[in-house]
C-alpha positions in Angstrom: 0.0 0.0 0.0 2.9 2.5 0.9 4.4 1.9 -3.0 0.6 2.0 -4.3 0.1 5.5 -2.2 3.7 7.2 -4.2 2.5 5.5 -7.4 -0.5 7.4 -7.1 1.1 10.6 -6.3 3.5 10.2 -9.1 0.3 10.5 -11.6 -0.5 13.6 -10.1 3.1 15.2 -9.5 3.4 14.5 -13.7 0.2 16.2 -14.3 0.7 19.3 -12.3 1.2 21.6 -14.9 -1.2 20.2 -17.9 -3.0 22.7 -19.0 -6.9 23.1 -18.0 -9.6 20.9 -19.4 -6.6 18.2 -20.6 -7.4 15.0 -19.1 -4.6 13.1 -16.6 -2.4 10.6 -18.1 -0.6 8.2 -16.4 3.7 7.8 -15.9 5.6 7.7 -19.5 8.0 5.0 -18.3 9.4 3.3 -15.2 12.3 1.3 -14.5 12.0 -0.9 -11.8 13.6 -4.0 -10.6 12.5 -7.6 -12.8 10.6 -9.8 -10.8 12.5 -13.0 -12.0 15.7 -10.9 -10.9 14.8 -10.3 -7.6 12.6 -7.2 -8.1 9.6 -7.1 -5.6 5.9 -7.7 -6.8 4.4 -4.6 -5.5 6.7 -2.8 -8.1 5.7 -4.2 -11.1 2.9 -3.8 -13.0 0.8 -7.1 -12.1 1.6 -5.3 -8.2 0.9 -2.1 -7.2 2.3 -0.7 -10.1 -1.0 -1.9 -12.1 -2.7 1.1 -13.9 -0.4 3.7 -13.1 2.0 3.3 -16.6 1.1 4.0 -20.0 1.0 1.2 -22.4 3.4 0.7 -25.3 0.5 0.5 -28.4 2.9 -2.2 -30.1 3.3 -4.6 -27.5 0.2 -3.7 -25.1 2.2 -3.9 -22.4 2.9 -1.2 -19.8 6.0 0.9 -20.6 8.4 -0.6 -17.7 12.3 -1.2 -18.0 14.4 -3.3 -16.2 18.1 -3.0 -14.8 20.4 -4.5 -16.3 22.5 -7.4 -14.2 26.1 -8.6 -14.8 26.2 -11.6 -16.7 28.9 -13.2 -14.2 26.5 -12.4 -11.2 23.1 -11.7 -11.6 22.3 -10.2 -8.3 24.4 -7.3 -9.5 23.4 -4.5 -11.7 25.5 -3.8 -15.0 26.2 -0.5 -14.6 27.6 0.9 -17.7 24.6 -0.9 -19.5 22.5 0.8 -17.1 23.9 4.3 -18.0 23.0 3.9 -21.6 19.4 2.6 -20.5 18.6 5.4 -18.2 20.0 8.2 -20.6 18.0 6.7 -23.6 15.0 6.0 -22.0 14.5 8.8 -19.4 12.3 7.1 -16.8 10.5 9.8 -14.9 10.1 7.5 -12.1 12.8 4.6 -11.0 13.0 2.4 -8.5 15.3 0.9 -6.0 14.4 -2.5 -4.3 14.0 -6.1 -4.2 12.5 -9.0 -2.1 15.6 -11.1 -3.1 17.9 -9.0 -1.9 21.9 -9.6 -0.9 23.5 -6.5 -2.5 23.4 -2.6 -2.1 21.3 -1.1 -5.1 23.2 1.4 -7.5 21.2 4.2 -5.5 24.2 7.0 -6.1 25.3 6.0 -9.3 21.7 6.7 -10.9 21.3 10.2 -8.3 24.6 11.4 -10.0 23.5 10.5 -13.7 20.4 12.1 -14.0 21.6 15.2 -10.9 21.7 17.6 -13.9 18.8 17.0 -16.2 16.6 19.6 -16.5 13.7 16.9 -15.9 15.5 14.5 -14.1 13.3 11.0 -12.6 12.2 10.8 -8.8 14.5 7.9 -7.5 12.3 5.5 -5.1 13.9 2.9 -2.6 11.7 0.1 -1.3 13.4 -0.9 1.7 10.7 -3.3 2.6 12.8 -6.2 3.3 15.8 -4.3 4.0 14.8 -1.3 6.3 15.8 -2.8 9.4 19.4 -2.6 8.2 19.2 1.2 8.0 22.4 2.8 8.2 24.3 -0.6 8.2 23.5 -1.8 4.9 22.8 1.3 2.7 21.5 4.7 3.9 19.6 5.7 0.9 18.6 9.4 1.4 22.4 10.1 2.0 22.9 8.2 -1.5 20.4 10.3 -3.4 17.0 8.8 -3.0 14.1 10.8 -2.7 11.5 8.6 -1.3 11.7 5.4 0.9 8.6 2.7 1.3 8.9 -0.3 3.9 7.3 -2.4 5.6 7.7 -3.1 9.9 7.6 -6.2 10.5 10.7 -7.9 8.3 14.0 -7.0 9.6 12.5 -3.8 11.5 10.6 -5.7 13.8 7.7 -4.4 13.9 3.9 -5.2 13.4 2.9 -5.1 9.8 2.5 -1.3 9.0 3.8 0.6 5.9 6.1 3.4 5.9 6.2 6.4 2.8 9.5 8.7 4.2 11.3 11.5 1.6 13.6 14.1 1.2 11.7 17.4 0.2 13.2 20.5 2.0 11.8 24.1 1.2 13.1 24.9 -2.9 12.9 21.2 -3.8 11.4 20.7 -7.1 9.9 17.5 -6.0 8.2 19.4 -3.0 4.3 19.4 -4.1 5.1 15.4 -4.6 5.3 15.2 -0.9 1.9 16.8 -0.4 0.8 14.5 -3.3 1.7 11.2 -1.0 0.4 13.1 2.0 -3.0 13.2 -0.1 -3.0 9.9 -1.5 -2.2 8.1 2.0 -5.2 10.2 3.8 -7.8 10.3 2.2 -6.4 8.4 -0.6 -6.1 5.2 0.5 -6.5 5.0 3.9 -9.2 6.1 5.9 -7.8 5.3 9.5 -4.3 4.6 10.8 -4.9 1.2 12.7 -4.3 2.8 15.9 -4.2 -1.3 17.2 -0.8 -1.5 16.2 0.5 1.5 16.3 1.4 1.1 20.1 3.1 -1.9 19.2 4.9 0.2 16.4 6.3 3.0 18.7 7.4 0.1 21.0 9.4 -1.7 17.7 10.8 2.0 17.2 12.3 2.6 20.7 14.1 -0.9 21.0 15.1 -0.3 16.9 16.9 3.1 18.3 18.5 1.4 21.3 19.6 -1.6 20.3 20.0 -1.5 16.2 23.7 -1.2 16.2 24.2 -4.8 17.9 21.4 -6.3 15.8 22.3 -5.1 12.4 26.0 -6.1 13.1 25.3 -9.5 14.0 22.3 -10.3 11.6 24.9 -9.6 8.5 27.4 -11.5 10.2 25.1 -14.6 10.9 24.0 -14.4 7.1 27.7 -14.5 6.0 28.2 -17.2 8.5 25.0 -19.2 7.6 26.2 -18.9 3.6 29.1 -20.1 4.0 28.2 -23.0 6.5 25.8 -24.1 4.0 28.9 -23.9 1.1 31.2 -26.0 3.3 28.0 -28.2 4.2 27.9 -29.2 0.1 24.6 -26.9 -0.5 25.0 -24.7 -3.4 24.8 -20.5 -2.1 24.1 -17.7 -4.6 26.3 -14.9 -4.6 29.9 -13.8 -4.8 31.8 -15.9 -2.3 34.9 -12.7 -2.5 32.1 -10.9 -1.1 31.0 -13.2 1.7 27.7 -14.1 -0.2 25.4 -12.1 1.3 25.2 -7.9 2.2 21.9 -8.2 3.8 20.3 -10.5 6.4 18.7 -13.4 3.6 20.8 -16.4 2.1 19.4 -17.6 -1.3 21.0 -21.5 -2.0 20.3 -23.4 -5.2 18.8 -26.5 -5.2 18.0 -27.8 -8.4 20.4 -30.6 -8.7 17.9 -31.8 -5.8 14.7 -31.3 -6.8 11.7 -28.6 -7.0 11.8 -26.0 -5.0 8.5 -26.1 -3.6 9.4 -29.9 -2.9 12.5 -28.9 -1.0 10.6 -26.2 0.8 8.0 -28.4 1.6 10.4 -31.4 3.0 12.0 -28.3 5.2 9.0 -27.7 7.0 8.3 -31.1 7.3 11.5 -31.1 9.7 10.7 -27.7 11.6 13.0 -25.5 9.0 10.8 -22.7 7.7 11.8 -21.3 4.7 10.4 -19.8 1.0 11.3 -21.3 -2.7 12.3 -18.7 -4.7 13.1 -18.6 -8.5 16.3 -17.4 -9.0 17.2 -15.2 -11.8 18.0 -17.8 -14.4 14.6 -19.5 -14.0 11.5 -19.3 -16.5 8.9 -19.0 -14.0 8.5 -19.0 -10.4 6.3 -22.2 -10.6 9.5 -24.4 -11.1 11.7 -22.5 -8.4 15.3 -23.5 -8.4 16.0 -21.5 -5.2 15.7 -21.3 -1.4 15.3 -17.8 0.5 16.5 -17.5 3.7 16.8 -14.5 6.2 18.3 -14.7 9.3 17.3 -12.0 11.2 14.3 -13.4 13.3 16.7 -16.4 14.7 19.3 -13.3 15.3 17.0 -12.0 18.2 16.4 -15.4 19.7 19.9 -15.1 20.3 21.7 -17.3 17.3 24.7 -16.6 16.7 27.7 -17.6 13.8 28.7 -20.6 15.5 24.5 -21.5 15.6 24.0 -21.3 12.0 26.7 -23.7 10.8 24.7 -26.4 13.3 21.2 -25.0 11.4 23.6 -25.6 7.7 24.4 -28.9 8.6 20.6 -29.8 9.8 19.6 -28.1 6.2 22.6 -30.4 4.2 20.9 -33.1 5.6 17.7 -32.5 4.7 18.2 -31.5 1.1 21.6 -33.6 0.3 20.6 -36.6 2.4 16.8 -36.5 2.5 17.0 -36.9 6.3 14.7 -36.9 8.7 16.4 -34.4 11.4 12.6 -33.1 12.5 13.7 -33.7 16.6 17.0 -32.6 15.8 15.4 -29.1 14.8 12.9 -29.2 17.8 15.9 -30.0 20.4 18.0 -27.1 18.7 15.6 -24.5 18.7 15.0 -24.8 22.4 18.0 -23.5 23.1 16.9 -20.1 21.6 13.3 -19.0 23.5 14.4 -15.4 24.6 14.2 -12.7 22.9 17.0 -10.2 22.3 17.5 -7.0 21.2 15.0 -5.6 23.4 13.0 -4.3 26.2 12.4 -6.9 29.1 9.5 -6.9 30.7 10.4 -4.5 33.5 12.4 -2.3 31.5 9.2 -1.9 29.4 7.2 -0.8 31.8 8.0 2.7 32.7 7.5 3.5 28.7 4.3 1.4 28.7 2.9 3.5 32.1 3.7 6.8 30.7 1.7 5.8 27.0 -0.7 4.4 29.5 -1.4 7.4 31.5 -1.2 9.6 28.2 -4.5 7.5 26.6 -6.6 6.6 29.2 -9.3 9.1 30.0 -9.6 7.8 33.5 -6.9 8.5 35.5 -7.7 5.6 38.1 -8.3 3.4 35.8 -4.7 3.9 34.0 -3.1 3.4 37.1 -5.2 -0.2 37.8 -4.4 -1.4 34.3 -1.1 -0.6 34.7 -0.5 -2.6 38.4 -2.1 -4.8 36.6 0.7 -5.0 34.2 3.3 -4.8 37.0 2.0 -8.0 38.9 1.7 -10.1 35.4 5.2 -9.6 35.2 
């Protein structure tokens, strides 16, 4: 919903100066992410993107370019092919981020391209699977991005809201599109903002400020861990070994020499290992996946760390090179792991969940009651 809200805004923000009495027309071109190449399915045209890209009369599909990738490695984007693509197609709207997602996107490259057109494309980032790693991974408004979507409940740990946040200070040309996604988020689309989570969201936030620096260290080095684990286990890891496999918190393995990957995925869960097939980028469709998506990041704050994920690679090796059954294994394993780190306890929670407490309630008395309540629970 937060890339359907800027999508919306973007058909507006290109029709602000049409003259009166011409009716609206969509986005000329956008330049997105492939979805067989990692590129997630809210930014394509079957997604959110639906309806908001004119159509190319000679092929009837919507006008949409893709980044290039580098033949040796996929998951990387060609960049001097992408320089010629950008300058000859002149995408008013491009964006950033995937749902298969181990490297940094070209966010700067593209900002410093197109810095001097007179009509230069608003750069996008959708750090929906990534915006947890804030800062550690990629820092996108620093880069050159203009506006950032997410989601809060991946690696930021969250509930499942939606987040729209930009760049616009006073002068910037790209100013009224900020009032634009204001618009299209209330009363757009949205006609309340699910104030049943939004506790839960401001508690995410606090622990995400306090104890981020820990987490994202030690999620991207359980990933490289886990990836290489798995390599040394015999299981076949996507990515650039020189560059540890993985810059994010997710581990993508092939395993087509084994079977489907929907089989695979299913004989995983089967022994307590849950985990999502994935077509990788060589693949004709993603109903004969040849690929297993992992992310480490929830197993991170149960308290896994490097030494933990080569004992979770060897489980996996056995599973998908042995056809094991290692279903008691996995039980007995995870039991070491049942508290949760990387945040509040209980009676550190408190005081912040007294003072929200006292600030809601319109009773006074029966604040305090709820929150003794609390207290004694605990």
């Amino acid at each position: 919903m937060a890339n359907e809200v800027v999508f919306k805004a973007m058909v507006r923000f290109v029709n602000r100066d049409r003259p009166e009495g011409q009716a609206m027309r969509k986005m000329r071109l956008v330049m997105n992410n492939a979805l067989n190449k990692g590129g997630h399915l809210s930014s394509q045209p079957m997604g959110a993107l639906f309806n908001f890209v004119e159509e190319d009369p000679t092929t009837g599909k919507e006008r949409v370019i893709n980044f290039p990738v580098q033949e040796e490695n996929p998951y990387k984007p060609d960049l001097v092919r992408l320089a010629e693509l950008i300058e000859h197609h002149k995408p008013e709207l491009v964006i950033f981020g995937k749902s298969m997602f181990i490297y940094q996107e070209p966010i700067k490259f593209v900002a410093d391209l197109v810095k001097d057109w007179e009509d230069r494309p608003v750069i996008m980032y959708d750090m929906a699977h990534v915006l947890g790693l804030y800062g550690a991974f990629q820092e996108p408004i620093n880069e050159g991005a203009d506006v950032i979507t997410g989601s809060t409940h991946k690696t930021f740990f969250g509930p499942q809201r939606g987040v729209v946040t930009g760049d616009f200070p006073k002068g910037s040309e790209f100013r009224k599109l900020w009032l634009d996604i204001k618009s299209r988020a209330f009363p757009g689309s949205t006609s309340n903002h699910h104030l049943g989570t939004l506790l839960a969201l401001l508690m995410a936030a606090y622990e995400m400020n306090e104890f981020k620096q820990g987490y994202q260290r030690q999620v991207r080095a359980n990933a490289k861990a886990f990836a290489r684990a798995l390599k040394e286990e015999g299981v076949p890891v996507e990515g650039d070994e020189n560059d540890g496999f993985t810059e994010t918190h997710q581990v993508l393995i092939r395993i087509k020499e084994f079977g489907n990957g929907m089989d695979i995925a299913r004989r995983l869960e089967e022994n307590n290992i849950l985990t999502n097939y994935q077509a990788l980028p060589d693949d004709d469709t993603f109903l004969e996946p040849s690929g297993i998506r992992m992310g480490v990041q929830e197993m991170t704050r149960f308290g896994m760390q490097d030494e933990d994920f080569a004992v979770l690679a060897g489980l996996i090796a056995e599973i998908i090179l042995n056809s094991k059954n290692v279903k008691g294994e996995a039980k007995k394993f995870r039991n070491n792991f049942l508290e949760m780190k990387y945040c509040l306890s209980a009676q550190e929670a408190i005081p912040f969940a007294s003072e929200i407490f006292r600030s809601i309630f319109s009773y006074p008395a029966f604040a305090e009651a709820f929150i003794k309540s609390l207290e004694k629970s605990l």
